[in-house]
C-alpha positions as CSV (number, residue, x, y, z in Angstrom):
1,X,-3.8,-14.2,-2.2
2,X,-5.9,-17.2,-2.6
3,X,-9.5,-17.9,-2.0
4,X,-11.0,-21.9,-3.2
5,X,-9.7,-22.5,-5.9
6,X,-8.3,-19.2,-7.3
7,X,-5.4,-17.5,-6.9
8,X,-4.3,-13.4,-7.5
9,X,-1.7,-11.8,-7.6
10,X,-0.2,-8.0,-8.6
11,X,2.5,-8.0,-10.9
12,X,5.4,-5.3,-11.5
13,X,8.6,-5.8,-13.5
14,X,7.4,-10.0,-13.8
15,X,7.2,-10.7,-10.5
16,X,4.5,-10.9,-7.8
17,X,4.3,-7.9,-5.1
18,X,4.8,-9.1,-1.8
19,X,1.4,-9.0,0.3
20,X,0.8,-7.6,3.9
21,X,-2.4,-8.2,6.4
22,X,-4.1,-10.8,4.0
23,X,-7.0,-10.7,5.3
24,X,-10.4,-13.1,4.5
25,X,-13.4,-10.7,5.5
26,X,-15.7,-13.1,4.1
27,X,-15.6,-16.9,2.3
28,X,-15.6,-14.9,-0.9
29,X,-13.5,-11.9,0.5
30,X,-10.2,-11.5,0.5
31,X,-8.3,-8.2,1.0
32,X,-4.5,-7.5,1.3
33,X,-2.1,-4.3,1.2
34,X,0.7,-4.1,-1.8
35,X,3.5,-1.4,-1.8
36,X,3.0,1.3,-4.7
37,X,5.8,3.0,-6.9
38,X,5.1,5.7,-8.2
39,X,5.3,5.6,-12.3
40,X,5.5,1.9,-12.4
41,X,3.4,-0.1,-14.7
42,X,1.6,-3.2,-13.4
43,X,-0.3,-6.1,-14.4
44,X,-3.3,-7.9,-12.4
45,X,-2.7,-12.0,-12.8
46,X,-5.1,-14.8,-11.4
47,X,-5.4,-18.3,-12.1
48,X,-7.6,-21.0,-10.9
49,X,-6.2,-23.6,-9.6
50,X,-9.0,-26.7,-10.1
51,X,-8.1,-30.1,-11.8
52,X,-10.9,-29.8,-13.9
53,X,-12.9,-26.3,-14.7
54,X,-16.5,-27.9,-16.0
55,X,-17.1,-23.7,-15.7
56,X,-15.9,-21.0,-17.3
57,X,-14.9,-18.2,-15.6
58,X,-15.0,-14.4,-16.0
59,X,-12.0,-11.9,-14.1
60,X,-13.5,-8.4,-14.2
61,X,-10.7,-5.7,-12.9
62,X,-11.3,-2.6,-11.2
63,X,-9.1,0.1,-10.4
64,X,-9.9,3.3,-8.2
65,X,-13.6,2.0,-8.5
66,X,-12.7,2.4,-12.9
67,X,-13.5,-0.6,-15.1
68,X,-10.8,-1.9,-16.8
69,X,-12.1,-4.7,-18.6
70,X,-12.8,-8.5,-18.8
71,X,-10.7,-11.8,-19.3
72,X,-12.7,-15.4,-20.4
73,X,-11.5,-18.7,-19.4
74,X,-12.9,-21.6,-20.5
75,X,-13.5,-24.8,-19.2
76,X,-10.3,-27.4,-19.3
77,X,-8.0,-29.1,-17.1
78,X,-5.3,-28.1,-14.9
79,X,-2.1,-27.2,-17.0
80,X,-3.4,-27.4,-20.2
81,X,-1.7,-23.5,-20.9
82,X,-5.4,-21.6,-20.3
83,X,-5.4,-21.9,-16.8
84,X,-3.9,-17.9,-16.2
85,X,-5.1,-14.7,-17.1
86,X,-3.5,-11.2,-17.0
87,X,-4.8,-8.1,-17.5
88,X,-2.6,-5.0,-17.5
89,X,-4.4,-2.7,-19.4
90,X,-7.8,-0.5,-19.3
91,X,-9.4,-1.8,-22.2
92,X,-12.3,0.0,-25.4
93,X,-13.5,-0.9,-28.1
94,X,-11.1,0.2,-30.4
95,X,-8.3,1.4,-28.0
96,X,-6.5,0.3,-25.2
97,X,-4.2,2.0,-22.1
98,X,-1.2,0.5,-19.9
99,X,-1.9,0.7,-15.8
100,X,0.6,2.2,-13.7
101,X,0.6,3.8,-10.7
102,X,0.6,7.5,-10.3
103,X,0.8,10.5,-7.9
104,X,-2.7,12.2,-6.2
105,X,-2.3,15.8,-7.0
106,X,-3.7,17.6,-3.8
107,X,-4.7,21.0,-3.6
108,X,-5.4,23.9,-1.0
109,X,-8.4,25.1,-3.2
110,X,-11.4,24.9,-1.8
111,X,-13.5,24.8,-4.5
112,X,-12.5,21.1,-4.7
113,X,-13.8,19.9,-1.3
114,X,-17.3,18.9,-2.5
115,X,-15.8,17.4,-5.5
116,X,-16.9,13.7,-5.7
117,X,-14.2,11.1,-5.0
118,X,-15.0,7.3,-5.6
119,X,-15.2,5.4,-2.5
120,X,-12.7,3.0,-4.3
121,X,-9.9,5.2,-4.4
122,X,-6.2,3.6,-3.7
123,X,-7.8,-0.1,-4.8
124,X,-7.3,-2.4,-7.2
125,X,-10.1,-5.2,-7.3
126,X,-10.8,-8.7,-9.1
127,X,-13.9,-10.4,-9.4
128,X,-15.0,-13.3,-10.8
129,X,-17.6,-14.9,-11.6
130,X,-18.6,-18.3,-13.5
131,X,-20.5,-19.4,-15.7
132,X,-21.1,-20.8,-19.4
133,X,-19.3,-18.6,-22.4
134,X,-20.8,-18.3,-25.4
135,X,-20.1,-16.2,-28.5
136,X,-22.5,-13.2,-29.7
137,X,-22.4,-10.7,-32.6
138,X,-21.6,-7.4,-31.7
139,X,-23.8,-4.8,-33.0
140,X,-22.8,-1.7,-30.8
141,X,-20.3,0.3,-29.0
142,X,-21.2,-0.2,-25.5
143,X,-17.7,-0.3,-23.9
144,X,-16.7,3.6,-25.2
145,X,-19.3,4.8,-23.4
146,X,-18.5,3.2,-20.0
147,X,-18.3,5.8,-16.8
148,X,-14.6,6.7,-16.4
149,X,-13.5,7.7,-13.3
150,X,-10.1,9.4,-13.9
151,X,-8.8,9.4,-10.3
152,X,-5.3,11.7,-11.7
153,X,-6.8,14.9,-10.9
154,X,-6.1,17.3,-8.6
155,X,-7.8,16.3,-4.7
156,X,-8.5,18.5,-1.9
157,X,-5.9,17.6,0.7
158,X,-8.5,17.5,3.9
159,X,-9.9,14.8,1.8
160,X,-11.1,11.7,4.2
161,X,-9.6,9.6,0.9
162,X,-7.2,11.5,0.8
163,X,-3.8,9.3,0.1
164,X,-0.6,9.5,-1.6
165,X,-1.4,7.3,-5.1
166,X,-3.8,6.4,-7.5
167,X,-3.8,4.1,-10.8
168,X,-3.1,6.3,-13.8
169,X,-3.3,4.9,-17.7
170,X,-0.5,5.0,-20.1
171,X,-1.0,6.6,-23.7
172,X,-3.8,5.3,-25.8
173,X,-3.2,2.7,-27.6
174,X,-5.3,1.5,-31.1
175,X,-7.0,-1.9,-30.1
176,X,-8.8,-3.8,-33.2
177,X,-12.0,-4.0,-32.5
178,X,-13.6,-7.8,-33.4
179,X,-17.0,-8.4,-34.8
180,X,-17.9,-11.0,-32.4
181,X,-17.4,-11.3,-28.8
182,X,-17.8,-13.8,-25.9
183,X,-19.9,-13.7,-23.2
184,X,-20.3,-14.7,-19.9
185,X,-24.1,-16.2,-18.7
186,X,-23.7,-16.5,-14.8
187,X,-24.6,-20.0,-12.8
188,X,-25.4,-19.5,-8.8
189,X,-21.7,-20.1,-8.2
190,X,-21.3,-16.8,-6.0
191,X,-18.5,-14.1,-6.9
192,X,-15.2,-13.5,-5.5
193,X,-13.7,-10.7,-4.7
194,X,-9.6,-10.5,-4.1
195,X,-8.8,-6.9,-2.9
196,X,-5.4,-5.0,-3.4
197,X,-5.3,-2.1,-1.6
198,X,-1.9,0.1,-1.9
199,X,0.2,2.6,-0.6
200,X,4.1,3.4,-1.0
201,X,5.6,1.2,1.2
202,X,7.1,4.0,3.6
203,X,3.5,4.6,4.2
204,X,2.8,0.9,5.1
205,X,5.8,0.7,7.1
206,X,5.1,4.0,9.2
207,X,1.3,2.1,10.0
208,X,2.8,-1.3,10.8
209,X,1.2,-3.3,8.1
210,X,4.6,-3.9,6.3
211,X,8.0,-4.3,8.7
212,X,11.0,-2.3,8.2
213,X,14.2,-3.4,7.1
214,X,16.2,-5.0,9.9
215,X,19.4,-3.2,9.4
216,X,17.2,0.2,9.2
217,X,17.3,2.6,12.2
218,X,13.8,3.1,14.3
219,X,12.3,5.8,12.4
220,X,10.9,8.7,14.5
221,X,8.3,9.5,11.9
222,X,9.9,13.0,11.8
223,X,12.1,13.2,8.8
224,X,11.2,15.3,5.9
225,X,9.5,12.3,3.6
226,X,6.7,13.5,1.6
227,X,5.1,9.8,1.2
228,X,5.0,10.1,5.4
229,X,4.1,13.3,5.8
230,X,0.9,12.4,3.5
231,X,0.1,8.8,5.3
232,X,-3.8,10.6,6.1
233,X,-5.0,14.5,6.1
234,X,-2.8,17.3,6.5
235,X,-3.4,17.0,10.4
236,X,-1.4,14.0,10.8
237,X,-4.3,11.2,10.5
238,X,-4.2,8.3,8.8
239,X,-6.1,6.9,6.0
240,X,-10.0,5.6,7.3
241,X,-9.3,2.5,5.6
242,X,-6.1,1.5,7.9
243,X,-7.4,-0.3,11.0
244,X,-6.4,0.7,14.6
245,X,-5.1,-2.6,14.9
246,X,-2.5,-2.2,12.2
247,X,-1.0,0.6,13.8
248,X,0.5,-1.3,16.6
249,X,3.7,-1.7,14.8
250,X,4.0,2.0,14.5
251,X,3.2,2.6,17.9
252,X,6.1,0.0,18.9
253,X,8.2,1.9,16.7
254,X,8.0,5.2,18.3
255,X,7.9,3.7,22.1
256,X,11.0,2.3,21.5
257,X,12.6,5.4,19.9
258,X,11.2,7.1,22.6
259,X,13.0,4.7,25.4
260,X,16.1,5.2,23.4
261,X,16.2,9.1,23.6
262,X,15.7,8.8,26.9
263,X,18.6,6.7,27.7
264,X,20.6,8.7,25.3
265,X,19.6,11.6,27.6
266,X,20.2,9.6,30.4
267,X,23.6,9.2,29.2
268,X,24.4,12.4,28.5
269,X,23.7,13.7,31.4
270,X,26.1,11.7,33.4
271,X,28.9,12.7,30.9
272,X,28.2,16.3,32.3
273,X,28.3,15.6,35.8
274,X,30.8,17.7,37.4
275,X,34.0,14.8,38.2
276,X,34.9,15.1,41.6
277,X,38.6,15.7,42.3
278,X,40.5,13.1,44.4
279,X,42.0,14.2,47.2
280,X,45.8,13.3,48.4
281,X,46.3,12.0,51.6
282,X,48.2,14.4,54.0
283,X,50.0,12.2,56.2
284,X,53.2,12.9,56.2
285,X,53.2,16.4,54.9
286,X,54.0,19.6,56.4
287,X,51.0,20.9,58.5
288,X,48.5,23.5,57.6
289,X,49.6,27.2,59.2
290,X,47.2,27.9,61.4
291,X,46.3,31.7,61.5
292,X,47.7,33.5,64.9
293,X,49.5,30.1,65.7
294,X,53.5,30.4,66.9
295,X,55.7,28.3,65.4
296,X,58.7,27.7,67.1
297,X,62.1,27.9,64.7
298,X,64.5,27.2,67.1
């Protein structure tokens, strides 16, 4: 995605995930859906794209509404070897955890339906902001006591969030913790916000936001496919955050299944149609006896 000078991208395995419904909600808004897999690790990247940064600039990730952590970038010119940042870890003080996505564990208990969920669930955001960096002694231990949202727990299925994967962390990882850091102090540039929201791509392609493969046959959206069957709530619904408009694909889909079942019907049907039986012509051949009729054999 791109928005002014910046762009964003997710990245799994080195390369960029393929992006459906980009959408710009505002001139510092940008939202998009990427395909999750389920145990794969994953990296957010974003560079900025200006000749010449007078600004420095701060990427702040957040995944499932958790912070992750920050990247600097100082002022300098296009190409100079600063100009991209990555970030694929949750990031402490002293320790540090790889991203990857995960499985929701749902539940039938009901003890878990007034558990709190973050609104943020099943989205990975970047923001940045700009401003001038400057380097500060630190004196405390802020970051370890950060909120943690750990979305891997289990979820009550009639959940309104509820959804098929979350972003789950790696094994902890010692991180050497530096006795001076670098800072960030804000101009009245405003933020920006790029937005990844994700799903396994059977459930994108079952809502129309990403297209199936061409050689693939129309999918009824009956088959026995646990990402599917867990698109929205138990009752068949989709997720709140998928817009009506997005699910004209699937609608297309399942009219056009439809017409072929009914031509396959169709078809069928004539295959069973008793065949009629052709009749010979009778000229020629002997006449039919008629009963009480006398034939004369002479």
């Amino acid at each position: 995605m791109q928005l002014g000078a910046f762009t964003a991208n997710i990245i799994v395995d080195g390369k960029a995930l393929e992006e459906y419904d980009v959408t710009s909600e505002s001139p510092t808004r940008v939202t998009c859906w990427v395909a999750s897999e389920e145990g794969k690790p994953f990296a957010v990247q974003w560079k900025c794209h200006e000749e010449r940064r007078i600004a420095g600039s701060q990427g702040s990730v957040y995944v499932d509404g958790t912070g992750c952590g920050n990247v600097l970038k100082y002022p300098g010119t296009l190409g100079d070897g600063s100009t991209t940042a990555t970030l694929s870890s949750l990031i402490r003080a002293t320790s540090m955890q790889d991203l990857m996505f995960a499985r929701v564990q749902l539940s039938d208990d009901d003890a878990l339906l007034n558990k709190k969920i973050h609104k943020d669930l099943g989205e990975i955001s970047l923001v940045i902001v700009r401003g001038e960096i400057k380097t500060v002694r630190e004196n405390h231990h802020a970051d370890d006591v950060m909120p943690f949202n750990n979305n891997n727990e289990e979820l009550h299925e009639r959940s309104k969030k509820a959804t098929v994967h979350c972003v789950g962390f790696g094994p902890q990882k010692a991180r050497k913790r530096s006795r001076y850091i670098c800072r960030l102090i804000r101009n009245s540039l405003p933020k920006i916000d790029f937005v990844f929201k994700y799903r396994p791509l059977s459930v994108l392609q079952a809502n129309g936001i990403a297209p199936r493969p061409a050689s693939a046959d129309v999918d009824t959206g009956l088959e026995n496919n646990d990402d599917e069957r867990n698109v929205g709530a138990p009752n068949g619904s989709v997720p709140e955050d998928i817009k009506p408009a997005q699910l004209n694909g699937r609608i297309r889909n399942l009219e056009n299944e439809l017409k072929r079942l009914r031509d396959l019907q169709a078809s069928d049907s004539e295959d069973r149609k008793p065949k009629r039986i052709k009749t010979e012509s009778r000229e020629g051949r002997r006449p039919l006896i008629v009963p009480g009729e006398i034939i004369d054999l002479t």
